[in-house]
Structure formats: structure tokens, C-alpha cells
Residue frames relative to the residue before (quaternion, step in Angstrom):
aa qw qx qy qz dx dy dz
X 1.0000 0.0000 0.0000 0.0000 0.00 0.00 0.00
X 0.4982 0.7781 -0.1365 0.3575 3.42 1.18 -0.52
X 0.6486 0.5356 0.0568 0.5378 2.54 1.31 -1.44
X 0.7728 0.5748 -0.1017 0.2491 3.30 0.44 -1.92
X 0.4267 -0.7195 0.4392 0.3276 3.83 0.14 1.47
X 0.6057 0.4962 -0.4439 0.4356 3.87 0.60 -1.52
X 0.3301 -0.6076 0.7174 0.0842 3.43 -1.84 1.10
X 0.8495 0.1223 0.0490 0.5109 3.20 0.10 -1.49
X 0.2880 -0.7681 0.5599 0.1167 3.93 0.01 1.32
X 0.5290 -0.6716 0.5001 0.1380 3.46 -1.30 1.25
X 0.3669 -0.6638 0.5797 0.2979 3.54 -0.66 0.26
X 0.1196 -0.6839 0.7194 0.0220 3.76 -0.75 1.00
X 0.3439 -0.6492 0.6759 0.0578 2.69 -1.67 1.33
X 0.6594 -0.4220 0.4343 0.4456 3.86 -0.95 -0.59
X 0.5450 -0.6769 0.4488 0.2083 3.26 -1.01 1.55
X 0.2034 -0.7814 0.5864 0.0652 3.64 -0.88 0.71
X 0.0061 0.8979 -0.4340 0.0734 3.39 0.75 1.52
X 0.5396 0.6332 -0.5040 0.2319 3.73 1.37 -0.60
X 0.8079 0.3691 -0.2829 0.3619 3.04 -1.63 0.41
X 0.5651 0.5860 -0.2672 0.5155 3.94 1.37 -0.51
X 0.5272 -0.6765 0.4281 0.2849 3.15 -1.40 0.92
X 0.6079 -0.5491 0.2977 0.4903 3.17 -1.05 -0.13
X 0.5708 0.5317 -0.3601 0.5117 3.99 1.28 -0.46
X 0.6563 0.5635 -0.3566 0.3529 3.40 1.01 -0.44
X 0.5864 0.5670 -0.2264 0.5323 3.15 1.65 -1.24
X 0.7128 0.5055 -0.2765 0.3999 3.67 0.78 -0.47
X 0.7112 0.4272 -0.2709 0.4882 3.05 1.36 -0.42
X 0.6199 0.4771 -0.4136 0.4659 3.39 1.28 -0.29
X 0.3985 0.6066 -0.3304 0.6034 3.80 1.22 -0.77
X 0.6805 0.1018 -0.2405 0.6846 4.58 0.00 -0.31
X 0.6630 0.1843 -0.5567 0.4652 3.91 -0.70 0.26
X 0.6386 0.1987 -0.5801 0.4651 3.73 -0.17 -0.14
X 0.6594 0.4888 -0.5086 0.2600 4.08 -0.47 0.09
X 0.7242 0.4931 -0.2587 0.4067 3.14 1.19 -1.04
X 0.5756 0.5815 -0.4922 0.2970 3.15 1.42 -0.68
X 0.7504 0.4017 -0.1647 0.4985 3.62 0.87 -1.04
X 0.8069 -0.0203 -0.2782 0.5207 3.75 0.95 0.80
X 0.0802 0.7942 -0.5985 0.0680 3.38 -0.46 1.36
X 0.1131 0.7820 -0.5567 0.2562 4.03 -0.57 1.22
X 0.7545 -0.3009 0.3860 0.4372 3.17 -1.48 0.56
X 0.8147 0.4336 -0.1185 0.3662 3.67 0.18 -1.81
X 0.6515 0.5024 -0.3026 0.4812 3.27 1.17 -0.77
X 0.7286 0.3031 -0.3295 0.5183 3.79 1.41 -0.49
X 0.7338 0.3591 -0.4309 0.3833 3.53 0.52 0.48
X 0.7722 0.4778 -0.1503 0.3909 3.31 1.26 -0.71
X 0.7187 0.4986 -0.3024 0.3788 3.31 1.02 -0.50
X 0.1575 -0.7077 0.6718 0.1517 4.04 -1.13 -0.01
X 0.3678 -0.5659 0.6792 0.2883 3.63 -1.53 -0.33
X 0.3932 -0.5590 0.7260 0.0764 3.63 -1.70 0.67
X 0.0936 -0.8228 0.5575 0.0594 3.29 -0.72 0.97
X 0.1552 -0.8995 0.4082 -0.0096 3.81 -0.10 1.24
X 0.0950 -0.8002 0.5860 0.0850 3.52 -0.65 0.57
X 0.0312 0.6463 -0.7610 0.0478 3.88 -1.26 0.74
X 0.1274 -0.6650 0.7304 0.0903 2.90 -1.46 1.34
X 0.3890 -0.6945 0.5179 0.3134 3.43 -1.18 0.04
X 0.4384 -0.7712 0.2779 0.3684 3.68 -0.49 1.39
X 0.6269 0.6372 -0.2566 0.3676 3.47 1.57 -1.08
X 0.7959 0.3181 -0.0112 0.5150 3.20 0.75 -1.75
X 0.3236 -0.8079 0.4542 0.1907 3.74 1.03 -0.34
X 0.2393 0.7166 -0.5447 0.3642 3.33 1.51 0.68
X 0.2613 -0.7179 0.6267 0.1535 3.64 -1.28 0.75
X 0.1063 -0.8267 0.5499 0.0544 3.42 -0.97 0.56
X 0.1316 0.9315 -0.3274 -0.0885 3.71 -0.22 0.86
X 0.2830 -0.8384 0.4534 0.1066 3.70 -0.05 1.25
X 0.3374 -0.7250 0.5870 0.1263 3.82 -1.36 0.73
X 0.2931 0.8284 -0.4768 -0.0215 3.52 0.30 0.56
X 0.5494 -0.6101 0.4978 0.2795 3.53 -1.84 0.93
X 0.3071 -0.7574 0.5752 -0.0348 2.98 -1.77 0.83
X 0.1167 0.7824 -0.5890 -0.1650 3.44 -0.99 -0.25
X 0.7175 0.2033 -0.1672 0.6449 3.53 0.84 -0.21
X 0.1739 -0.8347 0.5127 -0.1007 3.01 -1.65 1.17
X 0.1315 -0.8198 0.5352 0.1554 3.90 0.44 1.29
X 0.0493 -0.6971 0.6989 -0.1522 3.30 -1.30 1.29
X 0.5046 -0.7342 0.4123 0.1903 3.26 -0.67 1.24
X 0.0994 -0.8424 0.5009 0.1720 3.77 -0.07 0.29
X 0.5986 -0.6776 0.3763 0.2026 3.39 -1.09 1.54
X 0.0539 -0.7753 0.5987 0.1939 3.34 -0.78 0.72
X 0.2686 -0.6976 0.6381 0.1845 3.28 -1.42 0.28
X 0.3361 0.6262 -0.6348 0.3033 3.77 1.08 0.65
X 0.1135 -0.6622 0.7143 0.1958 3.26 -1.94 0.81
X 0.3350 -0.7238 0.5940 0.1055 2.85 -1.90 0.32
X 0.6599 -0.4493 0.4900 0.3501 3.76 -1.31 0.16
X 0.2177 0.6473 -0.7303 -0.0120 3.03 -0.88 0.76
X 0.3246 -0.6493 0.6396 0.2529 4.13 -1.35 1.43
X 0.2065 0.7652 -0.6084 -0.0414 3.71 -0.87 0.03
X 0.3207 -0.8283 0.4093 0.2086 3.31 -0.79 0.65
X 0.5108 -0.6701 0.5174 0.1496 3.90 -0.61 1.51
X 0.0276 -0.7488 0.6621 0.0120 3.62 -0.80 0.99
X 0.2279 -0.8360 0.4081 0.2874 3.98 -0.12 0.60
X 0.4079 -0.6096 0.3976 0.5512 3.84 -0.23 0.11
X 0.7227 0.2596 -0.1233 0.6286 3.85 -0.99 0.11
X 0.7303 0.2966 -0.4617 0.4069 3.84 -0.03 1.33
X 0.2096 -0.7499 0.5311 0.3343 2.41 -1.25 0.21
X 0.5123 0.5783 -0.4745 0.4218 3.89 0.76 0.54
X 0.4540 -0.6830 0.5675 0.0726 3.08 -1.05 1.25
X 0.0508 0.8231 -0.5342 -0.1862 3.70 -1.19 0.20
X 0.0735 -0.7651 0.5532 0.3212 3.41 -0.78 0.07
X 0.1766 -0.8036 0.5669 0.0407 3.06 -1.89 0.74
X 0.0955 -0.6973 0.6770 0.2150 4.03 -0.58 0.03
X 0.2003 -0.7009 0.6819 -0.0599 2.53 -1.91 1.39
X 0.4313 -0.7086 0.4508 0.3296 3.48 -0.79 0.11
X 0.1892 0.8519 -0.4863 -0.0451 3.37 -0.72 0.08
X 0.3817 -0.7588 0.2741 0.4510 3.81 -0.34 0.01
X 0.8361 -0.3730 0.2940 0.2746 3.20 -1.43 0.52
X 0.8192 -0.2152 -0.1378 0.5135 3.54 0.18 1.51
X 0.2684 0.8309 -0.4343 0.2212 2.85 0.89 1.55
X 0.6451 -0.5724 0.3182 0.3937 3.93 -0.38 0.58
X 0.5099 -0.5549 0.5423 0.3714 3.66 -1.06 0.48
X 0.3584 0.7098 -0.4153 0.4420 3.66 0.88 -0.07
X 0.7583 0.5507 -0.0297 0.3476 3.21 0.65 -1.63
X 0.6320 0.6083 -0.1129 0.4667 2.47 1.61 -2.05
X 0.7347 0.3911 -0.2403 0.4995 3.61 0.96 -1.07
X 0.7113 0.3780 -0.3617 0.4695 3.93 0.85 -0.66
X 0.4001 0.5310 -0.5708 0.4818 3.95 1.04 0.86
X 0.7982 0.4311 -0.3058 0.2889 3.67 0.66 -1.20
X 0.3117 0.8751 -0.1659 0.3309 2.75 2.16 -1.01
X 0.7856 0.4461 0.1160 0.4128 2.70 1.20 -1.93
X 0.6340 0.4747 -0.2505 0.5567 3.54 1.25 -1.13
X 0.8667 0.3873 -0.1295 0.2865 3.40 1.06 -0.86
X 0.2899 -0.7556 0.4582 0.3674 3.07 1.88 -0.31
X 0.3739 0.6067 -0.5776 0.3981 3.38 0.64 1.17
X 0.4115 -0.6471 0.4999 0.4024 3.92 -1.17 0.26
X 0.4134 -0.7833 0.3422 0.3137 3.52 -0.68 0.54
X 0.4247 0.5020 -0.6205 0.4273 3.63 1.35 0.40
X 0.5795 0.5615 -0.4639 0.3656 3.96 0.44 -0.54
X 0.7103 0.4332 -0.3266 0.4485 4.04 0.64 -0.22
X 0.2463 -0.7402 0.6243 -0.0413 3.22 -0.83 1.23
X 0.0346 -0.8599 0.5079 0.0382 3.78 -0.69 0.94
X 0.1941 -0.8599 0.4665 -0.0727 3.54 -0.70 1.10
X 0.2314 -0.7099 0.5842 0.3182 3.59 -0.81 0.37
X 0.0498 0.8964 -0.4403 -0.0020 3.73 -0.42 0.73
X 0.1489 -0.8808 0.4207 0.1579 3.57 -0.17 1.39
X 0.7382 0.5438 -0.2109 0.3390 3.38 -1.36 -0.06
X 0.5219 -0.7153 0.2989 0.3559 3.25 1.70 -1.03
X 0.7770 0.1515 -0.0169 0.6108 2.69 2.17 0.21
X 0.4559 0.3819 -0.4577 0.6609 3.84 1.41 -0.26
X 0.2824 -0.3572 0.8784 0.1454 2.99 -2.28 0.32
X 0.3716 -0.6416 0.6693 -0.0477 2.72 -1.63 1.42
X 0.7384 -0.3103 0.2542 0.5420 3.38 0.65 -1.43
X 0.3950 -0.6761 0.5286 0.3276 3.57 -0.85 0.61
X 0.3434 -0.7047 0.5979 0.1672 3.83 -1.23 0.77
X 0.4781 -0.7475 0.4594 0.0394 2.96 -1.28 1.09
X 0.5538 -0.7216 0.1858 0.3716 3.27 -0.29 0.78
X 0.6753 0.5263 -0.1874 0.4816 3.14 1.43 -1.16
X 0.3808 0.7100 -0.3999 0.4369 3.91 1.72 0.42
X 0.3445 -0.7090 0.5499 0.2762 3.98 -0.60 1.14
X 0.4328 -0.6360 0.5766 0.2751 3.82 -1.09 0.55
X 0.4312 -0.6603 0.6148 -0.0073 3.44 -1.13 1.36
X 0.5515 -0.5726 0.4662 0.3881 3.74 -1.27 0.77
X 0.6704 0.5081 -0.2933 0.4542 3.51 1.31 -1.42
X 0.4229 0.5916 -0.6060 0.3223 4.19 0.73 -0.30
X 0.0499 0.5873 -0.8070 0.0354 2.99 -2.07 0.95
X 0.0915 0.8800 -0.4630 -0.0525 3.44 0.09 0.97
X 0.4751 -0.6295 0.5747 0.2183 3.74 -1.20 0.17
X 0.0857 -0.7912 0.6040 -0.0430 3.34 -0.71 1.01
X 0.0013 0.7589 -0.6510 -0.0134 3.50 -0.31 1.22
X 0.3440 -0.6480 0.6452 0.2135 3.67 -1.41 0.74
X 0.0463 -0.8702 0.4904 -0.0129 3.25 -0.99 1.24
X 0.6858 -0.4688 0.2230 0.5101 3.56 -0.37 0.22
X 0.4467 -0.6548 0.2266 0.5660 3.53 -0.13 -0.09
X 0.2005 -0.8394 0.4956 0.0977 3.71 -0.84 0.64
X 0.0921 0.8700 -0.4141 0.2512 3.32 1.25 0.98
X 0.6436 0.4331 -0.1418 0.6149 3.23 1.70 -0.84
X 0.3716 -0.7052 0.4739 0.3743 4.05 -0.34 0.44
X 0.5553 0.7183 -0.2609 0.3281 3.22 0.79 -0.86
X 0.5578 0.6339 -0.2644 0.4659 3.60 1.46 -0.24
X 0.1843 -0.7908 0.5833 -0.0222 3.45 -0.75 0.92
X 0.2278 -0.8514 0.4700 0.0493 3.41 -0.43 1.38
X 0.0133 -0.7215 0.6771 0.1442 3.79 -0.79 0.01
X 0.1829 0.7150 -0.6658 0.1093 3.43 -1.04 0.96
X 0.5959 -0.5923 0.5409 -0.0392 2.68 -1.70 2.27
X 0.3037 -0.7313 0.5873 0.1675 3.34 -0.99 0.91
X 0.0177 0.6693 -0.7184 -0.1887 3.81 -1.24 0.04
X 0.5215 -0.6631 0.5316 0.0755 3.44 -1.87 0.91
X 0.2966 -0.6965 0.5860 0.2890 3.42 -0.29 1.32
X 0.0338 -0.6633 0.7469 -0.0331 4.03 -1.34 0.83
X 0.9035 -0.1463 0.0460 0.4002 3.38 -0.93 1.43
X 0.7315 -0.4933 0.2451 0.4019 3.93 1.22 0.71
X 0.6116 0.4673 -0.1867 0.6105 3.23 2.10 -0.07
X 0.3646 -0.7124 0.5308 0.2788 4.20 -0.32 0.55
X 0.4767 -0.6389 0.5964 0.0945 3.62 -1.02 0.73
């Protein structure tokens, strides 16, 4: 307030926006702000939010210019994390497990072009599952699925299946005492 050139603030009535473009609506939305706060801060610092409400019944659209000064933006992280997961080869029967690194909500995508990678395996050939007990498959994970602290996935190596037309068979082994059978 200190700051702020306006002495005597205007009364503002309700914006009349029908029919107006959408730049038009933005600019009238900042002249009614500026009229009632103009400052140093308000011309270097401030911006407008640009909102939309449809109604669910009537489908009437409503669109609103708000001011700003501060803005929450999420800040990338580049922390990685452990992930244990356990490495089924095609044509074995010996399981491995391995940890890989990856970063911190990162896609099962990822998850498979790390093993992809440790192993010199192609990564259409790797199939990823949630598997309980040590042996049901539960469900197979999609690639485009974020990894969870709780993920323990299975990686079976499969023939290559680049082609749909491929038909897999895949052979369970039984965890026994923290050691595969």
C-alpha cells in the first residue's frame, strides 16, 4: 500500500465480458487491477492466471483474468532411487535379482531401458509384472505406469515381441526361504 500510486480506488462493478475476445477479456480483467494498484511491484512483478469454469448442466463457459505475484512451480528433482527387481532369463530356469537406479517417479519405461541396459538385453524383449507370493502374476505393468517406493517388479526376458502376433509362455519359479528353486 505504501507503495501504490492509486489514492482514491474506483469502485468496480462486474466485468461485462460477453461477446469479447479472449485478449480483450485479459486486458480489461489488468486495467480494472491496475486501476486500483499501480507500483513499482505491480509493473515488474505481477502476471494474471487465466481460468476457465464450465457449467456441468447448462455448459455455459465462464472466463476470469486473475493477478498474481507469486507463483508455486514444482522443482525437478534429479534424486535416484533403488529399485530391487527380480530378472527372470528367457530359457532358465535361474532367476536373478538386481537393483538399479533410477529417478524418483520415474516410469516403468525407464524401469525396463535401465535393465535393457545393465544387461545388454533389447528392451522390447523384457516384460514387467507385479508378482505375489513369489510366483502368481498379478498383473503385467505398463510402461507408461510411475514407479512407487512399494514396486517390486519382475522382469521376464522374452522373445522379441515387437510384432503382436507373438505368443508368450512364461514358467513360474517359487521363492523358498529368500533363495529360488
Amino acid at each position: 500500500e505504501d507503495l501504490n500510486r492509486v489514492q482514491e480506488k474506483p469502485y468496480i462493478s462486474e466485468l461485462k465480458t460477453a461477446g469479447l475476445q479472449e485478449s480483450e477479456i485479459a486486458h480489461l480483467f489488468w486495467s480494472t487491477h491496475i486501476s486500483r494498484n499501480q507500483s513499482i511491484i505491480v509493473d515488474h512483478m505481477y502476471g494474471q492466471y487465466r481460468s476457465e469454469v464450465e457449467c456441468p448442466d447448462c455448459r455455459r463457459k465462464s472466463l476470469a483474468f486473475d493477478p498474481f505475484l507469486m507463483l508455486t512451480l514444482p522443482i525437478p528433482s534429479n534424486q535416484q532411487t533403488s529399485l530391487d527387481l527380480v530378472f527372470i532369463p528367457y530359457n532358465s530356469q535361474s532367476a536373478i535379482k538386481i537393483r538399479i537406479q533410477v529417478k524418483e517417479n520415474a516410469y516403468f519405461k525407464e524401469v525396463k531401458q535401465e535393465v535393457s541396459r545393465l544387461l545388454s538385453i533389447d528392451p522390447n524383449c523384457i516384460v514387467l509384472a507385479e508378482v505375489s507370493h513369489g510366483y502368481a502374476i498379478e498383473r503385467f505393468i505398463d510402461d507408461d505406469e510411475r514407479v512407487s517406493k512399494n514396486s517390486k517388479p519382475y522382469a521376464y526376458q522374452t522373445p522379441d515381441i515387437s510384432n503382436d502376433d507373438c505368443v508368450i509362455q512364461i514358467s513360474f519359479i517359487k521363492e523358498s526361504s529368500g533363495y529360488f528353486t
